[in-house]
C-alpha positions as CSV (number, residue, x, y, z in Angstrom):
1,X,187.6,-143.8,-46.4
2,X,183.8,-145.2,-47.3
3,X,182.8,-141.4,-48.3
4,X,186.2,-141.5,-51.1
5,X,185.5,-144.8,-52.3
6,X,181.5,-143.9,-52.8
7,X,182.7,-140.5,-54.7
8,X,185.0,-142.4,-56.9
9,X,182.0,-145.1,-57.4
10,X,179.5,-142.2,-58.0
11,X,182.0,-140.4,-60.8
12,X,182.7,-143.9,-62.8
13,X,182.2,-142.2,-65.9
14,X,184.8,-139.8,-65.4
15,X,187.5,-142.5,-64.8
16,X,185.8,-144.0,-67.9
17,X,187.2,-141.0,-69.8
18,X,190.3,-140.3,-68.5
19,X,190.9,-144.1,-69.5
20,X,189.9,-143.8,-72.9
21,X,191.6,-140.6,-72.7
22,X,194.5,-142.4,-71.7
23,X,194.8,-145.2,-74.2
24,X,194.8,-142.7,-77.1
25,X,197.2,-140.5,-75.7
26,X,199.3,-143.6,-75.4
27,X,198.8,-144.7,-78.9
28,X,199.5,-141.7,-80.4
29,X,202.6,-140.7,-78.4
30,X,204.3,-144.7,-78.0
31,X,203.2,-145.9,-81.1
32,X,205.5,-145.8,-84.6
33,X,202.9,-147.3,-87.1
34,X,200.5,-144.1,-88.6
35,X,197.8,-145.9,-88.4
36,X,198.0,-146.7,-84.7
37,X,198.4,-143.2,-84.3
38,X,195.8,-142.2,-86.2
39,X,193.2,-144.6,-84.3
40,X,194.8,-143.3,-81.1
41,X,193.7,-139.4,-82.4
42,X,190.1,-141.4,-83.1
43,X,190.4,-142.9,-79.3
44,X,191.4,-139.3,-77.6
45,X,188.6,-137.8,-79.5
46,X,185.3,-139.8,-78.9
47,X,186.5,-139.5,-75.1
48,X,186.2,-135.7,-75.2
49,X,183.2,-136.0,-76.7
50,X,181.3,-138.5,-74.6
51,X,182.6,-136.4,-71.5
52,X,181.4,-133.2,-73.2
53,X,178.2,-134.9,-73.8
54,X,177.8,-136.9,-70.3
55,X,178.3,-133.4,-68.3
56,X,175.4,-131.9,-70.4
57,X,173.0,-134.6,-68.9
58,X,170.9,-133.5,-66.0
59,X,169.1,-135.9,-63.9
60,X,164.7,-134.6,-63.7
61,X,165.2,-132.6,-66.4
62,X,163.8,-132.4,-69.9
63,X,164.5,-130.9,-73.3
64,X,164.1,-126.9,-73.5
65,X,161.2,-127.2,-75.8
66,X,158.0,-125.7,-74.4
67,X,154.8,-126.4,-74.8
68,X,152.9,-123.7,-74.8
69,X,154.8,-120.9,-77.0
70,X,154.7,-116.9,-76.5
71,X,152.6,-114.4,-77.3
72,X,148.7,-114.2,-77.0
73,X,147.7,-116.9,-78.8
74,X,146.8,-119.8,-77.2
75,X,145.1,-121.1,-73.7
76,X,147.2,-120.1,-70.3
77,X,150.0,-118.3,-72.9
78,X,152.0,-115.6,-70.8
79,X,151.1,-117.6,-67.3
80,X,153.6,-120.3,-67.2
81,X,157.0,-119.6,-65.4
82,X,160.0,-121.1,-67.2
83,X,162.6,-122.5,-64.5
84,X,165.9,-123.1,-66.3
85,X,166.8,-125.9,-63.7
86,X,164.2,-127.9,-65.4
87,X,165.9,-128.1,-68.7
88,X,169.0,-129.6,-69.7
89,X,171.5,-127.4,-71.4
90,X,171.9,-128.4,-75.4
91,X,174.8,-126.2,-76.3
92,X,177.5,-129.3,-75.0
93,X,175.3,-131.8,-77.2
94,X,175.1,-128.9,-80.2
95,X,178.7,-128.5,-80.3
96,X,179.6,-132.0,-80.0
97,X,177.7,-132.9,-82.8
98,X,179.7,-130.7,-84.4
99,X,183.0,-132.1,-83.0
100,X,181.6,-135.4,-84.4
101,X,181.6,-133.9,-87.7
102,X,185.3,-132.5,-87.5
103,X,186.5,-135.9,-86.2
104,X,185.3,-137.5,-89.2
105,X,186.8,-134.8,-91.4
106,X,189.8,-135.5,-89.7
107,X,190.2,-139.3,-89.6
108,X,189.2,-138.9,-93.2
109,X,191.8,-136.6,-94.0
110,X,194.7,-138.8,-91.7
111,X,194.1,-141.8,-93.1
112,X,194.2,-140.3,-96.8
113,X,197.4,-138.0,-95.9
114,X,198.8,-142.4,-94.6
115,X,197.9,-143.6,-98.0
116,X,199.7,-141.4,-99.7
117,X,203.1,-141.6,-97.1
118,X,202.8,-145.3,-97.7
119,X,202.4,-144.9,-101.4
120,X,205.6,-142.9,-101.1
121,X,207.7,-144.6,-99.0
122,X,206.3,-147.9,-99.1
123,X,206.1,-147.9,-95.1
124,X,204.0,-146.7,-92.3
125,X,206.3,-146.9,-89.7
126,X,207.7,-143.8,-88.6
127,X,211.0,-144.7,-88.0
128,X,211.7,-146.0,-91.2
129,X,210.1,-142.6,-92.8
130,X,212.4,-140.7,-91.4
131,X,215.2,-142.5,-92.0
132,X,214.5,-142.7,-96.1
133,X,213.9,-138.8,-95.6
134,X,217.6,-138.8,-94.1
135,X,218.9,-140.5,-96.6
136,X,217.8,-138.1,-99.5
């Protein structure tokens, strides 16, 4: 039972995740006010991202930037060996920089697309939006 309870110890980031995770699923399915929804979608999406970012980290490794470039120029140039297990992988932190960038977009555009449903129906609550649509 000590060899579990170190694994789940040694993985406490993941169970950070799957919490965050969690809570803006929650939000976004439970709540009726569009704005809790909205910062649920916010929630749900910088967990993604810090796991997409956490499981590009390597432990002894470095950035893949090398020193001494290619060609024939330069001292020792064509004699070092290149082990990809020394560098980390950037792709996860590229694309989530990226991601960063749409989830901005996107909480932009939400919280603009609330403003005008409030301006519309004087409400944010989602039951009482669809029961003005109903009525029409």
């Amino acid at each position: 039972m000590s060899d579990l309870m170190q694994m789940l110890v040694a993985k406490y980031n993941y169970w950070i995740y799957i919490t965050l995770m969690m809570i803006g699923l929650y939000a976004m399915i439970a709540k009726n006010n569009l704005v809790k929804k909205i910062v649920g979608m916010s929630i749900f999406q910088t967990a993604i991202i810090l796991f997409y970012v956490s499981i590009g980290a390597k432990k002894g490794a470095t950035i893949p930037i090398l020193e001494h470039g290619h060609g024939e120029h330069g001292h020792g140039a064509g004699t070092h060996i290149v082990h990809a297990v020394d560098y980390i992988n950037p792709l996860p932190h590229v694309l989530m920089l990226t991601a960063i960038v749409v989830a901005v977009a996107t909480l932009g555009v939400a919280l603009a697309l609330a403003i005008r449903v409030y301006n519309q129906y004087n409400t944010l609550e989602e039951d009482e939006i669809l029961a003005q649509i109903r009525e029409k």
